[in-house]
Each structure stands twice: as C-alpha cells, then as structure tokens.
C-alpha atoms as one frame of an Amber mdcrd trajectory, in Angstrom:
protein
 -15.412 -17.266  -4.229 -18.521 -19.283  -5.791 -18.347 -22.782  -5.153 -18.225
 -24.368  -7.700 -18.487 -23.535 -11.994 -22.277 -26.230 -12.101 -22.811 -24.748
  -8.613 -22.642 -21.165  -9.015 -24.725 -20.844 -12.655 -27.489 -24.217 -12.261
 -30.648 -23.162 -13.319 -29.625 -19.595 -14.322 -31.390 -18.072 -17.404 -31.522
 -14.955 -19.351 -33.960 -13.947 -22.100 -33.004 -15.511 -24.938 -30.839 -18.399
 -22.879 -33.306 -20.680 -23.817 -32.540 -22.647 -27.093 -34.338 -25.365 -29.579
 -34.578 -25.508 -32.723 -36.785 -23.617 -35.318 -38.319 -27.151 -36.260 -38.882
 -30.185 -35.135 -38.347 -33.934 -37.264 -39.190 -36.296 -35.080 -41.497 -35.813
 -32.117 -40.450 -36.732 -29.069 -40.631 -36.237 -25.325 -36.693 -36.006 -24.384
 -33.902 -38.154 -23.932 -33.680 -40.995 -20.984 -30.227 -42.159 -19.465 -30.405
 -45.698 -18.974 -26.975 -47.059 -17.516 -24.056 -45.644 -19.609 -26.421 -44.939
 -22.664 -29.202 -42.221 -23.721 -32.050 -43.418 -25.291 -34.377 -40.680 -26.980
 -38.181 -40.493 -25.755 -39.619 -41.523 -29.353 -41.436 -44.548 -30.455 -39.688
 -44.945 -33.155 -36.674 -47.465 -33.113 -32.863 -45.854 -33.509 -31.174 -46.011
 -36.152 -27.726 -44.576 -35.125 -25.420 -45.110 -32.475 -22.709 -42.560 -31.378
 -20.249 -42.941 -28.905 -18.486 -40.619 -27.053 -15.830 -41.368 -24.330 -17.438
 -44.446 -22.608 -21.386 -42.970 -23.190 -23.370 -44.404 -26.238 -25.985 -42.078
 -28.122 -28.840 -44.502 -29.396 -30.125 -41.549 -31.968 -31.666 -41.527 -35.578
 -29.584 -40.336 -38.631 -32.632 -37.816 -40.121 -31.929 -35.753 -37.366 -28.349
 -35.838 -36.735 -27.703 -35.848 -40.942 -29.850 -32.504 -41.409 -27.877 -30.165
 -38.950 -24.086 -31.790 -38.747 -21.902 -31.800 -41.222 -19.677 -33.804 -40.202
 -21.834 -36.712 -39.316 -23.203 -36.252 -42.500 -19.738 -36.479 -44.380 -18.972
 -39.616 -42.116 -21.723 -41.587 -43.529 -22.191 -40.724 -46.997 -17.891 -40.782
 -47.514 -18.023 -44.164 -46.242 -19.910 -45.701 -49.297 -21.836 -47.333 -46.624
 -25.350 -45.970 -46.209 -26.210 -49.234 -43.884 -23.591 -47.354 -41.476 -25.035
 -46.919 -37.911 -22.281 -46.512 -35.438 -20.079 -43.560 -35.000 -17.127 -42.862
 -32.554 -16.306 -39.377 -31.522 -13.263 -39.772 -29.227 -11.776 -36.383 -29.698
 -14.818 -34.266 -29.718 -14.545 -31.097 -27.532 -16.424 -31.223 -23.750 -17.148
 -34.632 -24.099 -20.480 -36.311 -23.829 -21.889 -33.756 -21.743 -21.111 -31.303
 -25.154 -22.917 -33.625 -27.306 -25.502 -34.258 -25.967 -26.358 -30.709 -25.879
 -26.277 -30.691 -29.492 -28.052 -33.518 -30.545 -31.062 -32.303 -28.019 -30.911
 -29.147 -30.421 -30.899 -31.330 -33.536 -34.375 -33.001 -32.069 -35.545 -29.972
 -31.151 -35.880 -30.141 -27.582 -35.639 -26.783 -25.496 -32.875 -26.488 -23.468
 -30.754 -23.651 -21.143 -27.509 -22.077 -22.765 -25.477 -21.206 -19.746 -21.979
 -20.016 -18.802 -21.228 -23.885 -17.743 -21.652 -24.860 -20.738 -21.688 -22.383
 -23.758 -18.212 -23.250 -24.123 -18.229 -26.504 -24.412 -21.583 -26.551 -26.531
 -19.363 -24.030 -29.227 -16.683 -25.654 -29.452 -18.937 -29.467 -29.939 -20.825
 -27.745 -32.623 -17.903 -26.268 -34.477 -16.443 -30.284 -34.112 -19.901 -31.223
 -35.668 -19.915 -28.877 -38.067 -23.208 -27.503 -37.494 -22.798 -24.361 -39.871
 -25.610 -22.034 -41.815 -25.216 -24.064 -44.960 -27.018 -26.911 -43.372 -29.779
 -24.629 -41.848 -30.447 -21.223 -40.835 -29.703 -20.532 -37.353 -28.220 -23.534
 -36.644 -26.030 -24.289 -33.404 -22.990 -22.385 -34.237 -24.643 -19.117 -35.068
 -26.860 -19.508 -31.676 -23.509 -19.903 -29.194 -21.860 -17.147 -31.360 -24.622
 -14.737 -30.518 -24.982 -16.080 -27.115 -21.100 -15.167 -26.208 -20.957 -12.186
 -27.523 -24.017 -10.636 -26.517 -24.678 -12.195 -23.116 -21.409 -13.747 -21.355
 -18.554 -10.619 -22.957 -20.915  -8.258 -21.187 -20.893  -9.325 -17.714 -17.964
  -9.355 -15.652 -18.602 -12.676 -13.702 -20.084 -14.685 -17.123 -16.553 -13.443
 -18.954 -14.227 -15.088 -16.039 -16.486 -18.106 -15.723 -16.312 -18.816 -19.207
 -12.844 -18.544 -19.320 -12.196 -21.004 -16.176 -14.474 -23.420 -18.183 -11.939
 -23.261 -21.049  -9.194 -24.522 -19.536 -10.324 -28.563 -20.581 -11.264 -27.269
 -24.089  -7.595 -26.476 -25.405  -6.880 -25.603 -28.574 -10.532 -25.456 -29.561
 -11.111 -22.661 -27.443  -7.910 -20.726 -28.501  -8.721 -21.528 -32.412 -12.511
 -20.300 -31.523 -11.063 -16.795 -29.980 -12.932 -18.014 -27.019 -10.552 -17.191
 -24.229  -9.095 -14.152 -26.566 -12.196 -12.738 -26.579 -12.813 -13.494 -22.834
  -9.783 -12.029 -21.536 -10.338  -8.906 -23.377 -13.452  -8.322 -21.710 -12.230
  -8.769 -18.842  -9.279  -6.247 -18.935 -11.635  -3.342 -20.556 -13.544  -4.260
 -17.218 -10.613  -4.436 -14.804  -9.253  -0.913 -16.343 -12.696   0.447 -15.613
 -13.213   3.398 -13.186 -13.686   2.420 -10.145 -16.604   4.687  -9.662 -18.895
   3.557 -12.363 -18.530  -0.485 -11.362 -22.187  -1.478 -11.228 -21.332  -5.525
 -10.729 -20.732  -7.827  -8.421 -17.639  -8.519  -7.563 -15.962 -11.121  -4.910
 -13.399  -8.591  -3.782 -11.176  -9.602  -0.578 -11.794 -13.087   0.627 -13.754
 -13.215   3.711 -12.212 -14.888   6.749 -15.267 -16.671   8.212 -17.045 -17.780
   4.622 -16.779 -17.825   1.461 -19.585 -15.705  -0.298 -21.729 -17.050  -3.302
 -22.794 -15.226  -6.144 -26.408 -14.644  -4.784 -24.926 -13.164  -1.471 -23.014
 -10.947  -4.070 -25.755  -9.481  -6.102 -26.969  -8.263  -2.282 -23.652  -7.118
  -1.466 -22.850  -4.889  -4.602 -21.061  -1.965  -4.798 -22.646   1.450  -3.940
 -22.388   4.911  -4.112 -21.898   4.544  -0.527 -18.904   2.463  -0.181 -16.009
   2.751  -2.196 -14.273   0.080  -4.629 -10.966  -0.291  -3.930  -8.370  -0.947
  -6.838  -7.819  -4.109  -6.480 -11.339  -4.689  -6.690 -10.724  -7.721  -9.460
  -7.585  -9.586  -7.860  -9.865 -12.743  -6.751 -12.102 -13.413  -9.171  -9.501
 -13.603 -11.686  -6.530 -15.459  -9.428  -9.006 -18.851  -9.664  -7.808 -18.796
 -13.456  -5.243 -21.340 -14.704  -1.835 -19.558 -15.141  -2.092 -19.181 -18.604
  -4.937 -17.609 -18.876  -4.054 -15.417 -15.886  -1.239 -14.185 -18.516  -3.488
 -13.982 -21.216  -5.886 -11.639 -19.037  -2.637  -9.569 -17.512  -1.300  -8.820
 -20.480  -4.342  -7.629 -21.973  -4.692  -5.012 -19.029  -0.995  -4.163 -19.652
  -1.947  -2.900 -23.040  -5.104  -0.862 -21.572  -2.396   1.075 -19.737  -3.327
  -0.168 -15.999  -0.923   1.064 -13.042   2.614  -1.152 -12.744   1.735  -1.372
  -9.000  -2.218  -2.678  -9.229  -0.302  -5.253 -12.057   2.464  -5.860  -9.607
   0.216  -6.552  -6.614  -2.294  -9.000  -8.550   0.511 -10.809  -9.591   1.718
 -11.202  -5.747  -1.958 -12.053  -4.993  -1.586 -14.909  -7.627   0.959 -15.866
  -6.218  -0.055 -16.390  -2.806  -2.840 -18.394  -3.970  -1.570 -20.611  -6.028
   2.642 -20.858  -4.263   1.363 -20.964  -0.575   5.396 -21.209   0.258   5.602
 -17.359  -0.333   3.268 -16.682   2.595   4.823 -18.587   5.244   7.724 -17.774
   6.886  10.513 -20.485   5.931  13.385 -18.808   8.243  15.935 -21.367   8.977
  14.333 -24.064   7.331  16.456 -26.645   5.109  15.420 -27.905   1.417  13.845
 -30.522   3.067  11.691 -28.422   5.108  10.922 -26.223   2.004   9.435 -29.445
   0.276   7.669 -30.543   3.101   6.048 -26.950   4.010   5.108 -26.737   0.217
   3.223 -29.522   0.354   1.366 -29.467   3.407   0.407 -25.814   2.950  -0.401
 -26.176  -0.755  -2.875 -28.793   0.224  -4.429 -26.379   3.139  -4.613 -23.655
   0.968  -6.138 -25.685  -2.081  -8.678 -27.433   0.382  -9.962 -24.160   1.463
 -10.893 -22.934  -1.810 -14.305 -23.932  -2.584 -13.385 -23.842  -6.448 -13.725
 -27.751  -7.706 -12.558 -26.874 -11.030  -9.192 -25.763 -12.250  -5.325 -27.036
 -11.571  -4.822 -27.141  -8.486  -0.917 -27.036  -8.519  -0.012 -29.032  -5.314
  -1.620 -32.018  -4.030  -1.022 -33.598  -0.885   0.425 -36.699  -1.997   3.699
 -39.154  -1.060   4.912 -40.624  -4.150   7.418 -39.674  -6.409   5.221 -39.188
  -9.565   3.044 -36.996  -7.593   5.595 -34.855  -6.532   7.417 -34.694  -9.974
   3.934 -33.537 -11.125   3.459 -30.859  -8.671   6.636 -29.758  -9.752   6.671
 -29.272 -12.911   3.417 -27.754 -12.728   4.569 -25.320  -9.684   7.487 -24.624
 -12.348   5.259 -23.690 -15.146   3.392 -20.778 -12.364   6.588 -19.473 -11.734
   8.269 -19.153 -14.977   4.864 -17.661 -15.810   5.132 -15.117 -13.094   8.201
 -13.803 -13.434   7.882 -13.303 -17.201   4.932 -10.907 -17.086   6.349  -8.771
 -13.718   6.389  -5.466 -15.068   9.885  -3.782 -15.746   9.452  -0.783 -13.507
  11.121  -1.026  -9.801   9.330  -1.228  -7.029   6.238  -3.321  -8.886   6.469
  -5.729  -6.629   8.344  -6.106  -3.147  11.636  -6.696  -3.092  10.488  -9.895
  -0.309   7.798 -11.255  -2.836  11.009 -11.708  -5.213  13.058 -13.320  -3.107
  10.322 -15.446  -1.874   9.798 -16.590  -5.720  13.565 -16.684  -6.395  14.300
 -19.005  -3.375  11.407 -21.544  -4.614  12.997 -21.120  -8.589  15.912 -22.190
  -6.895  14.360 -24.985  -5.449  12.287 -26.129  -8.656  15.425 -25.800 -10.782
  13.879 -22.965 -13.103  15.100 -22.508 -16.074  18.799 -19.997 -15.617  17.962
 -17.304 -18.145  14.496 -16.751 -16.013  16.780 -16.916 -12.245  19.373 -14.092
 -13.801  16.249 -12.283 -14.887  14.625 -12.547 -11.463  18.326 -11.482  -9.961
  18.668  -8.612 -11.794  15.461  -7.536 -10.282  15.814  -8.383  -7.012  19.675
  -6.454  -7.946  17.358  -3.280  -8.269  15.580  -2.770  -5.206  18.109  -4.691
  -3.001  18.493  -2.347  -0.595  14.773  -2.981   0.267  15.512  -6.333   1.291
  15.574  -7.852   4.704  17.430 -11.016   6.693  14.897 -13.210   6.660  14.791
 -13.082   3.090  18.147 -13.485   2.744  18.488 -16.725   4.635  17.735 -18.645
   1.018  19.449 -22.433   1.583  21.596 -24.329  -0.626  19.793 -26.584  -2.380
  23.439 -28.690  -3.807  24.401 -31.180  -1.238  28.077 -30.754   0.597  27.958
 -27.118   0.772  27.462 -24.101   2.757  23.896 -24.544   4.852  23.115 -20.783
   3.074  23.472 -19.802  -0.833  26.028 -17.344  -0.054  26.916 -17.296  -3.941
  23.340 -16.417  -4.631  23.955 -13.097  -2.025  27.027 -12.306  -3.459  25.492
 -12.066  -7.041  22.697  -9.951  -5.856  25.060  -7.412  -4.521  26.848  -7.368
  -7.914  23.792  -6.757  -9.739  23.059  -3.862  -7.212  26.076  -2.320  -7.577
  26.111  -2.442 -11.324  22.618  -0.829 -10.863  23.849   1.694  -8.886  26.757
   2.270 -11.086  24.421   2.503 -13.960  22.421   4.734 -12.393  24.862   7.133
 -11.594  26.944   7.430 -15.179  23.462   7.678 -16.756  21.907  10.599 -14.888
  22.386  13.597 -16.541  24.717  16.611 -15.622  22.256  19.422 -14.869  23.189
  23.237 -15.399  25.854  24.829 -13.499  22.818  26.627 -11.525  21.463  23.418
 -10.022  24.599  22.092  -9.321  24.411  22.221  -5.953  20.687  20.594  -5.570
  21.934  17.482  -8.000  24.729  17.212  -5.552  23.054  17.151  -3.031  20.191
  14.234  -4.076  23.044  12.384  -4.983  24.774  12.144  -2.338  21.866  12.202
  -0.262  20.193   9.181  -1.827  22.481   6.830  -3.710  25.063   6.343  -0.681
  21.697   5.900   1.842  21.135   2.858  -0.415  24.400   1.475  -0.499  24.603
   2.157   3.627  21.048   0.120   3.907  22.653  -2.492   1.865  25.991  -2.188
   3.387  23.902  -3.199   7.252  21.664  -5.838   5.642  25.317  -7.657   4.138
  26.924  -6.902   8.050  23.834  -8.863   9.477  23.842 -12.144   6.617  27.286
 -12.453   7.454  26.832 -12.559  10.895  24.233 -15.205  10.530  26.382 -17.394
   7.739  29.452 -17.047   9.732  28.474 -19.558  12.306  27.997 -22.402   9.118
  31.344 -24.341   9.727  31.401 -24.953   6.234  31.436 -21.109   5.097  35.240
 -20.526   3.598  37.562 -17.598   4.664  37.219 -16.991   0.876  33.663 -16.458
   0.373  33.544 -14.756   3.792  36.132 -12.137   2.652  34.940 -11.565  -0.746
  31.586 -10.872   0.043  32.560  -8.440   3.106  34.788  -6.648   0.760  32.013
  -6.243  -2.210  31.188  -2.425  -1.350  33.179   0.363  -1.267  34.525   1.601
   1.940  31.880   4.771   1.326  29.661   2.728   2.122  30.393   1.804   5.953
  30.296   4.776   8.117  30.699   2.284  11.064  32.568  -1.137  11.260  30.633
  -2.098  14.193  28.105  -4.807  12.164  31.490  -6.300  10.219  33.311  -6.551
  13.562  30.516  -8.473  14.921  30.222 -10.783  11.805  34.007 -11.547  12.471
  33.627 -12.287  15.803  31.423 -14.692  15.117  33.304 -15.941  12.420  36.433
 -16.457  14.624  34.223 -18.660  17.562  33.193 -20.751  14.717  36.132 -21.175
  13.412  38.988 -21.849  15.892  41.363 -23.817  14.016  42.049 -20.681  11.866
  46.336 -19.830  11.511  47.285 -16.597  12.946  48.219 -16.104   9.147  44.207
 -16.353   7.983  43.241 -14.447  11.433  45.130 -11.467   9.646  43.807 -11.886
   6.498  39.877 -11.860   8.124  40.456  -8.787  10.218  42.138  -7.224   7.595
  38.685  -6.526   6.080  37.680  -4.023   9.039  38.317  -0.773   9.308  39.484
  -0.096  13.433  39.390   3.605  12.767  35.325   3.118  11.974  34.613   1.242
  15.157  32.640   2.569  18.026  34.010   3.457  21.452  31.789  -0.088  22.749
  33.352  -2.090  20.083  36.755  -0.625  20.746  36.500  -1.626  24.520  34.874
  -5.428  23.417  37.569  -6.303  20.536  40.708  -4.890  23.295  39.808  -7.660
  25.031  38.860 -10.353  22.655  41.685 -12.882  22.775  40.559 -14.569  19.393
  41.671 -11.063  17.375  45.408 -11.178  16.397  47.176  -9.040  18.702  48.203
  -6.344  15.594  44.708  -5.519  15.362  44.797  -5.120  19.603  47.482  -2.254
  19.306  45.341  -1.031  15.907  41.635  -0.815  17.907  43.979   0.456  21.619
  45.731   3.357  19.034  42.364   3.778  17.226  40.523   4.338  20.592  43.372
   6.598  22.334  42.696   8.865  19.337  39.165   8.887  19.285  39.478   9.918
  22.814  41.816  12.950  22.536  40.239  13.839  19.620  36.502  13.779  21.385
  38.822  16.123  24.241  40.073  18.655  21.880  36.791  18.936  20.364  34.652
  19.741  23.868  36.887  22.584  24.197  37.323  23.894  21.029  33.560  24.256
  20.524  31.550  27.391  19.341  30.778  29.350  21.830  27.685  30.229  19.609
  26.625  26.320  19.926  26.899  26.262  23.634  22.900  27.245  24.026  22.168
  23.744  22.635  25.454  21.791  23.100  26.816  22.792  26.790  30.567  22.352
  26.567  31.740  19.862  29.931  33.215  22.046  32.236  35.877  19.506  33.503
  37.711  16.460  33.939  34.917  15.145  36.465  32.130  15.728  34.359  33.262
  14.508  31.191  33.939  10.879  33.101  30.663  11.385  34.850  28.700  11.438
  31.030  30.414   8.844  29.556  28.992   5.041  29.843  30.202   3.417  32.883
  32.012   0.387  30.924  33.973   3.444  29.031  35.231   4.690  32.096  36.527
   1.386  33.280  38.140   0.650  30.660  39.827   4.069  30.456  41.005   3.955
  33.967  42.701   0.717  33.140  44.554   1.887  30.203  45.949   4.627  32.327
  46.968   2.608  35.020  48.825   0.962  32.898  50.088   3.495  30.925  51.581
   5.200  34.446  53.217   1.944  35.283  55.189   2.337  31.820  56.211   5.889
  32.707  57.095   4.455  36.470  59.296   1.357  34.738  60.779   4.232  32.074
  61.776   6.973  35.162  63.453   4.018  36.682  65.552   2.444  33.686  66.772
   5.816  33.223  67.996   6.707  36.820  69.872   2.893  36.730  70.928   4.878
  33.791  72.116   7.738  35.272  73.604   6.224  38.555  75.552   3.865  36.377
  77.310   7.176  34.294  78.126   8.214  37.513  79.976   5.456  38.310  81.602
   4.786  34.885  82.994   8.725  35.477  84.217   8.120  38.699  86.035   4.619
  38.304  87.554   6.584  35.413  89.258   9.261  37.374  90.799   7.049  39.660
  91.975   5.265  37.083  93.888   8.622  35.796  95.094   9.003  39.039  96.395
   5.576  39.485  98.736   6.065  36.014 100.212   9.156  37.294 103.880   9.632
  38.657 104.364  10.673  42.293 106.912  13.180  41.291 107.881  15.318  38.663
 111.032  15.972  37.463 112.362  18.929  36.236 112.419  17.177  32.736 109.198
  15.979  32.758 107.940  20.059  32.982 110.281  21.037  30.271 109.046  18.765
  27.883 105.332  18.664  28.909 105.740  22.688  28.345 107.251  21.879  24.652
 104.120  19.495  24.217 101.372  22.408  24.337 103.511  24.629  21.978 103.425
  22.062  19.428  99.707  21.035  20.300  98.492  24.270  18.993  95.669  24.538
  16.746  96.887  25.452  12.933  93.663  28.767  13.770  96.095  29.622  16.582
  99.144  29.547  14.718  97.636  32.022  11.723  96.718  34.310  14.155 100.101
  34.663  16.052 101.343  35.793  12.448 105.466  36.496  12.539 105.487  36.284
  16.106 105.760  33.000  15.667 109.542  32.588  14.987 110.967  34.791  17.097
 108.956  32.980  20.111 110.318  29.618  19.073 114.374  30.852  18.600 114.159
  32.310  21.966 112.258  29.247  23.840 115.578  27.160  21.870 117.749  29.675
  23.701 115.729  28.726  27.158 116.574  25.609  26.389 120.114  25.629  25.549
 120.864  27.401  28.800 118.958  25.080  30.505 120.694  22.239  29.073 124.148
  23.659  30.100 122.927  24.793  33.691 122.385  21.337  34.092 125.136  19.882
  32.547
C-alpha cells in the first residue's frame, strides 16, 4: 500500500489545487515558525494571539475578523474590543488545520490536497468562514474542491476517508465520509472492464508498491482486473468506516461472495489470529499468538496512520485496550456478513467465533455467529473444531460450544426440509431423489466430523460420560452408515478413562451400533478387554452374521453381474481374498467353535452311557423282587388281575359278551376251589 497519508500525496497538485484568496489586507511574505509559535512575515506588529493545542498564532485581527465568523463573534460578544488572545482547544485537525486557514485569510497561496482538505473543511466550518463574510471564502473553496476533485478519483476518495478518522463528528455532520464512501462503492460496483485507475490490488510479497509505481502499473486492456480488485485499498480503513463503505456496496447490489471475501480479507488484516493455525493451543497461547502476530502484521504495513488494533505491549491497560478495540472489529464484522450461506467459509467463522469467545463478545452477536456457523456446518473441519474453553476448571475443549452448533444444524436441516415445497406428482421421483441424495450427505459429513472431535476430546480426563454421550447421540441413526469413527472415539474414551463401573461401560457402548461396524473393527473390539463383555457376544454375533450373510450373497449373485463381479468359486478362494487378519481371526472362532461341538458330543454320550446303566441296574432290580416259584394261586389270581385291568375301550367293544365270560370264569373258579379243597 502507499506509505504513508503526508507520504503518498506531498507536493501533489491539480489545476485548481492551488488556493489564496481573491485579495490581499496586509502584505506579507509568509508565516515563520519560531519554537512553538508562528509569527507572520509582516512588518507590522500583531495584534492577536490564537492558540491552538500547545502552538500560539501571533496574527492581526483585520485579517482574521474579515473572513471568520466566529473569531469575529468572539471579540465583539465579549464587550472587549482591547481583546487579543483567543483559545481554540476543540477546533477540528488541530493547528496544522488552522493554520491553513489563516494563510488563506492573509492571502498567501497555498496547495489543497487530499492530506489535508479534510481537515482544512472541517477548521473552516469551526471558523465559520461562510459567503456572508465574503464571496468565495474558505468553505465554498473545500466544498468545490471535494466534490469535484477528491469524489472523482478512486485513490483521493479512500485517502480522504482514512484522514477522517481523527476528525469525528465533524466529518460525519459535514457528509464528509458519507459522501466518501459512496464514491467509493459506485467505484467498487464498477465493471471490471472499464477500470481506468490505479489500484493496489494483491499485496506484493517482496515490496510494498507506492502510488507512483501504480500509475506505471495500471490496468490494461491486456491484463485482466480481477474482482476483488478493491479489497486492499479499502481494508487500511478504520472499521467503521469499512462498514460505512460495505454497506454502501450492499445497496449497489454487489455479489454476497466478493462482500463475503472482503470482509475475510479485513479480517485477516486487522485479526492476524484467523490466519494462523492455533491447533491445540490453550487461552493462554491464543493471547500470546494474538499479540505477537498482531504486532508482525501491523509492523509490516507501511500505513502510519489509522488504529492499529493490537500493539505489542505487556501491561494490563495495554492489553485491556487492544481488547476492547479487537472487540469493536469483531462485533463489526459479524454484523455486516451477509445473510446468504456460503458468504463466507464455514473456517473463517469459526476462526472469528473462537476469538468472540475469547474477547467475551457480546451473547446476542455469538448466537448470531452460531446460527451461521449452524448453516454450513457440515463444511467444517477438526482443526476448527478444536475451539478451547476459555472458563477455568473445565473440559480443555468447548464441547458445549460443539454441541450447540450441531443443534443449530439440525434445526437447519429440519427447517429446510418442512419448508421445501411438495412438487407435482410427476417430479416426484426427481425431488426424492435430491433429497435424499443431498440432505443425508450433509448430515453423514457432519455425522464423521462429530466421530473425529470426539475422538480427539475423549482423551481430556475431564470430559464427562454425560457430555460424551449426549453429543454422540445428537444425530439420528440415518445418519451413520458405519459405527467405525464412534467405536474409535469410545475406545479412546475407555483408555482415558479406566476407573469407569462396568455399569457406565454399558451405558458408553450403548451408544454404538455393533450391527454398523466393519469386519476390521469387529475383529479389533472382539478382543478389546476394556469393552464390557455383552457388547463381545453383540460385535462376535454381529460378525458371524455379516459373514454368512457375505456367503449367501457370493452365491446367490446374478448370473447377469458375473461379467463385472466374478462370483468365488470356492471355499479356498473366498479365504484367499479376504485380508489376512480376517482370516485369522476366523480360523480362531472356528476352532473354538469345534471344541464346543467336541465338549457337546461328549456330555451327551456320558449322557447316553449313563441311561444305559440306569436301565440296566433297573432290571436287576425287577429281578431281585421276584419269587423263585409260583404257585398255583399266584397264576389264578395274576390271570383275574388282567381281566379286571382292561381298558373301559375294551370293555365297550366286547358288548354282551361280557357277562357270560365272567359267570363262566366264576364257574372255573368254583371248581377249582373244590378240586383243591
């Protein structure tokens, strides 16, 4: 950029730049500075002394009376016309201002510039140097001067505005910096074919350019301006005049993205903690790197002018004030953003939400900056993430800050979804189809950026089973086609964390899906002694069926699909194309799954063998009970037994029979009785 606001317009005129006055009351050859006091060139003694800041004035009334009012009204109010001193401690741009002015009120030529036409208007509308004292008089000269010479060039407009910044509210009451940042927007809106002026463009690496290496250096037919053509030349203005001039190209109707990305490039400049890297740094760190890079960054700008936001300094006041004013940018910032997604990076907003955080900015602003972040989350990455804690005795990462992000992302996503409308039945199948093609690829992008924070949180000793849980559990199960990124973020969690109950292991695994986890992760958590041995038999079950399910499927291919997917002939190949650590741990399951059959087979011949016995120690038992000889009584009534023991069936079916069996087995009986007897 130029060097410096005196450097970059000394000894620059245009055609009517030169100014005096139309007449002349006292002759004289100039004004001398002798110490801290100006003496005018003039033989003739002074009558009036003015003083402004620490410089005196030693002037003559005549002069000074005829063209400013308001030295005018001093004198003659104070019913004192031997009055001959006059302080000015207020009066806009200081003595370097006034004694602009009171060279025009002698007459003597001098060079209107864009140093100093600012200053000079805003001195002669304190002095009241108006038309009713005389025609063309310093008010009506800087008037014309503005409009005509500085709102038509592109660098005069910007430099006038930087000069502006030490002239507040004269310059706002004057329309100065309105006017200003008008012109500049019509400019920045401009096609960027018809740019005829210089412009600094993309800082140089090597040097900084100057203004006459510009006017060289201008754009041409032959080399293109690129859009963002005006981002340095106006990122050396103070942040609210940056506003001033973004807004102003808001209502011109420039692009969301040029706004987005100037805003960035501010940014940069001005918050050198979004440009560097802060992974895994503390608050501490964040102060420190704030500071030292602020100070870089600020050195290497060779603007001398401005507010320079952060100062390389040690003491507290310093660093209050670097605050506060490093607060102001960023409140600034976020307020003008434009509302449209993807504006600005989804990175640059996390960047300037982890510093808000850091600079305690205001709440309403931090929601505002969460919702946005909210709705382009999925855009994120883990460094960005990483955002530390900034209250003392509490996790080393913001996890609560995550965990709010993701709520706002899901409420966009919700919001998204309800409002959308429902498009004929004839395109039902193409809304489908974006729908489900591009909301759930969000929500899986998110769902792998929350698997990797929690692995990287989960080893903070301070991180509660709570938090842990509540944030793994924030999206849907849709979201996860594979549980292989949660699994590893418990795993973690579990070697950080060995004083966990068996009761609280539960309750952390219970958040993962086994069914979703990959044949690798199957094999890894079947061996991992710190997973609760439920969630052992879960992942061994989940993997068996994976397995016979990837079996049934290699043979009950298309035959159609065989040309590009050749089905695996047998047992050999398919062990011969799966990953060697699959196979081992495959040929260990069934080893041990044929030593349960062996143990089974053999309980159930002890089983057998021991029937055997039972039956035979039972028969000899029978036969150990029974008489050696039978008596001829014993028959007789054993025979009567199995008559009676007939089944009722048996009895129906013999019919009448029945009765004339039994009277003649009584006459058996009865001659069998008396035989014997």
């Amino acid at each position: 950029m130029w060097e410096s606001e005196t450097e970059s317009v000394r000894g620059r005129e245009y055609g009517n730049g030169v100014l005096s006055s139309s007449k002349r009351g006292l002759k004289t050859d100039g004004f001398e500075l002798r110490g801290q006091s100006w003496f005018v060139a003039t033989d003739i003694p002074s009558d009036l002394l003015v003083q402004v800041g620490e410089i005196n004035f030693h002037l003559h009334k005549y002069p000074m009376l005829s063209r400013s009012g308001k030295v005018n009204r001093l004198i003659y109010e104070s019913n004192n016309p031997e009055l001959n001193k006059i302080a000015f401690e207020d009066l806009p741009g200081g003595p370097d201002a006034f004694e602009l002015a009171a060279k025009f009120c002698y007459g003597i030529t001098f060079d209107l510039t864009t140093g100093n036409i600012s200053g000079l208007r805003c001195a002669a509308e304190y002095l009241e140097m108006t038309e009713d004292l005389e025609e063309g008089n310093l008010i009506f000269k800087t008037e014309a001067f503005l409009s005509y010479v500085v709102l038509s060039s592109w660098r005069d407009s910007i430099l006038v505005l930087k000069s502006c910044e030490k002239l507040s509210p004269w310059a706002e009451n004057l329309q100065i910096v309105r006017r200003c940042s008008e012109s500049i927007a019509w400019k920045a809106c401009a096609n960027p074919k018809g740019i005829k002026w210089a412009y600094t463009g993309k800082p140089s690496k090597v040097s900084i350019p100057k203004w006459s290496d510009l006017k060289e250096s201008s754009p041409s037919r032959s080399q293109p301006v690129p859009p963002d053509w005006w981002f340095e030349d106006v990122s050396i203005l103070r942040i609210d005049h940056f506003v001033r001039v973004v807004t102003a190209i808001k209502v011109k109707g420039m692009r969301f993205e040029l706004i987005g990305a100037s805003i960035m490039h501010y940014a940069a400049k001005w918050l050198p903690g979004l440009i560097k890297d802060c992974q895994g740094q503390g608050p501490a760190d964040d102060m420190m790197s704030i500071s030292s890079n602020g100070n870089s960054s600020c050195g290497s700008s060779s603007w001398k002018g401005g507010l320079h936001m952060i100062v390389a300094g040690t003491n507290d006041e310093t660093r209050s004030i670097q605050a506060k004013d490093q607060r102001m940018i960023i409140e600034s910032l976020i307020s003008i953003i434009p509302p449209q997604k993807d504006s600005v990076s989804c990175s640059f907003l996390l960047r300037l939400l982890r510093i808000a955080n850091m600079l305690k900015v205001a709440p309403a602003l931090v929601t505002e900056l969460e919702k946005r972040v909210g709705m382009q989350f999925e855009q994120a990455t883990l460094a960005d993430l990483l955002i530390p804690s900034y209250n003392k005795g509490e996790t080393m990462y913001d996890v609560d800050l995550v965990q709010r992000l993701l709520e706002h992302f899901l409420v966009q996503e919700q919001t998204e979804s309800s409002s959308s409308d429902i498009p004929p039945f004839s395109d039902k199948c193409m809304y489908e189809g974006t729908l489900s093609g591009n909301i759930p690829n969000a929500k899986m992008r998110v769902a792998r950026l929350v698997d990797s924070y929690l692995t990287e949180v989960s080893r903070d000793r301070n991180l509660s089973l709570t938090k842990f849980q509540v944030l793994a559990e924030a999206l849907p199960e849709s979201a996860r086609t594979c549980d292989d990124g949660l699994y590893r973020a418990i795993d973690s969690y579990l070697k950080a964390h060995p004083t966990l109950s068996e009761h609280e292991r539960k309750r952390l695994c219970r958040v993962m899906d086994c069914q979703k986890l990959s044949i690798d992760a199957c094999l890894h958590a079947a061996q991992n002694e710190r997973l609760p041995l439920r969630i052992v038999v879960q992942v061994l079950f989940s993997e068996q069926v994976k397995i016979s399910n990837a079996l049934a499927n290699s043979t009950l291919k298309d035959p159609a699909e065989t040309q590009y997917r050749p089905l695996i002939p047998n047992h050999k190949t398919l062990l011969e194309a799966t990953p060697q650590s699959f196979q081992e741990g495959w040929l260990a399951a069934k080893k041990d799954i044929n030593t349960l059959k062996f143990e089974l087979e053999s309980v159930k011949a002890k089983y057998l063998e021991l029937q055997n016995d039972m039956e035979n120690l039972q028969r000899q038992f029978d036969n150990m009970s029974k008489p050696k000889q039978t008596s001829a009584w014993t028959i007789g009534w054993k025979k009567l037994s199995k008559l009676t023991k007939m089944t009722p069936a048996e009895n129906h079916d013999i019919g009448p029979q029945t009765s004339t069996a039994t009277e003649q087995t009584r006459k058996t009986l009865r001659r069998w009785r008396n035989s014997i007897s």
